[in-house]
C-alpha positions as CSV (number, residue, x, y, z in Angstrom):
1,X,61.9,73.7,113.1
2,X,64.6,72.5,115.4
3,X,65.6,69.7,113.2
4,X,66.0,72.6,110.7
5,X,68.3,74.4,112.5
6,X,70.4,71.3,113.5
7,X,70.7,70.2,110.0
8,X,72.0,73.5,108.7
9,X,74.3,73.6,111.9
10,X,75.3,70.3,110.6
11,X,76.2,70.9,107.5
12,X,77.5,74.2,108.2
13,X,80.2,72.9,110.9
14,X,80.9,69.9,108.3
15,X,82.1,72.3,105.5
16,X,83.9,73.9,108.1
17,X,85.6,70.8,109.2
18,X,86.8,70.5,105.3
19,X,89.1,73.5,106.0
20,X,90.2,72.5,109.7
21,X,90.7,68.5,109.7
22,X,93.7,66.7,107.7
23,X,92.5,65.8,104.5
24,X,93.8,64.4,100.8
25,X,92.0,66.6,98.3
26,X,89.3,64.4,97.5
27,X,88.1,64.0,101.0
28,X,88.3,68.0,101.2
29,X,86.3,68.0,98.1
30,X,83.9,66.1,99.2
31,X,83.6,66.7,102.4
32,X,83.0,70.3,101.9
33,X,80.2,70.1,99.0
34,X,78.6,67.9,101.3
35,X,78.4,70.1,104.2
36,X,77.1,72.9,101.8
37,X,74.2,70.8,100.2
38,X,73.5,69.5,103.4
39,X,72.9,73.4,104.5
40,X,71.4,74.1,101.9
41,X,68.4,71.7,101.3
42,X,68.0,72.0,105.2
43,X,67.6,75.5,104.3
44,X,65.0,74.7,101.3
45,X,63.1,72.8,103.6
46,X,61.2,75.9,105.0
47,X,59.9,76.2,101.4
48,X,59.6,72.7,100.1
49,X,59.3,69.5,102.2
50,X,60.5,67.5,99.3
51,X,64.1,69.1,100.5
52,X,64.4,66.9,103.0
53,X,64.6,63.8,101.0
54,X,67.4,65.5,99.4
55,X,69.2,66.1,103.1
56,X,68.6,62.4,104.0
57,X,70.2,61.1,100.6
58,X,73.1,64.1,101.3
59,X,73.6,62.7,104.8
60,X,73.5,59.0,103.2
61,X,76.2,60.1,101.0
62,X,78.2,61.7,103.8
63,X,78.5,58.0,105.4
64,X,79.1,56.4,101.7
65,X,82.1,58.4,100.8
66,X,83.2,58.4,104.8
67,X,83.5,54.5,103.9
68,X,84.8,55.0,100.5
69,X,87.3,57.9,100.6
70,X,88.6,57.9,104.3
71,X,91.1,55.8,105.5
72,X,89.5,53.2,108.3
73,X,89.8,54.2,111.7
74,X,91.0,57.8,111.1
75,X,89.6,61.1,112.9
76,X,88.6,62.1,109.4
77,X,86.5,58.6,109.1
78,X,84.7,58.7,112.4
79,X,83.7,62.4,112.2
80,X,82.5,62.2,108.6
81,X,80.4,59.4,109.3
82,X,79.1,60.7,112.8
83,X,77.7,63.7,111.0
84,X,76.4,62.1,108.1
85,X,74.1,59.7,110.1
86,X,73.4,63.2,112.4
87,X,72.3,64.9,109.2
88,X,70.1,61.8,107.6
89,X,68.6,61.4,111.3
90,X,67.9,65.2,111.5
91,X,66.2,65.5,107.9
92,X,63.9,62.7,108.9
93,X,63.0,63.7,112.1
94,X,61.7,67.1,110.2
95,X,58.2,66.3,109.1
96,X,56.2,69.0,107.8
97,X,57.1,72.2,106.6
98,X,57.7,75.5,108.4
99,X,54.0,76.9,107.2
100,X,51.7,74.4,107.7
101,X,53.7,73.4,111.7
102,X,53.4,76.9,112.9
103,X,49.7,77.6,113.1
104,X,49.2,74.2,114.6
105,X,51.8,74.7,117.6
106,X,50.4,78.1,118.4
107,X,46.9,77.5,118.3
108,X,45.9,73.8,117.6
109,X,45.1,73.6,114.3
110,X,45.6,74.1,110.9
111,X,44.6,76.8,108.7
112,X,42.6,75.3,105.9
């Protein structure tokens, strides 16, 4: 659950940062539709564990067009690709999904 919430934090602060840092308006484009898919499968991951693949590949893609699109060395480069390796890291520290986690931390086992 805590990787959850860090990955939507993520990727809630990294649209955010799409609107506050200097940008061209490709790296605001993409910097900002990254930050909401990244919220958004880290949201879908409560529901669906499959979601998380889709956070690691966002956060992948975060660090791809970081590389790509920014320009070496800049604020905009280092932030971008801090957070994308944050996000990937997150999603694949999450490993099972909300339901089946919360019986076993409260009680030690799994509801079958």
């Amino acid at each position: 659950m805590t990787a959850r919430i860090f990955n939507i934090l993520m990727g809630v602060w990294l649209f955010a940062s799409a609107f506050i840092l200097p940008q061209g308006r490709v790296q605001f484009a993409s910097t900002a539709l990254c930050g909401a898919l990244a919220a958004l499968f880290a949201a879908m991951t409560n529901y669906d564990l499959r979601s998380r693949y889709a956070s690691m590949a966002v956060g992948a893609l975060v660090v791809v067009l970081a590389l790509a699109v920014q320009p070496m060395g800049s604020a905009t480069f280092w932030h971008n690709g801090i957070m994308g390796i944050s996000i990937a890291v997150g999603a694949y520290a999450d490993r099972a999904p909300l339901a089946e986690r919360y019986p076993r931390e409260l009680y030690g086992r799994a509801n079958t």
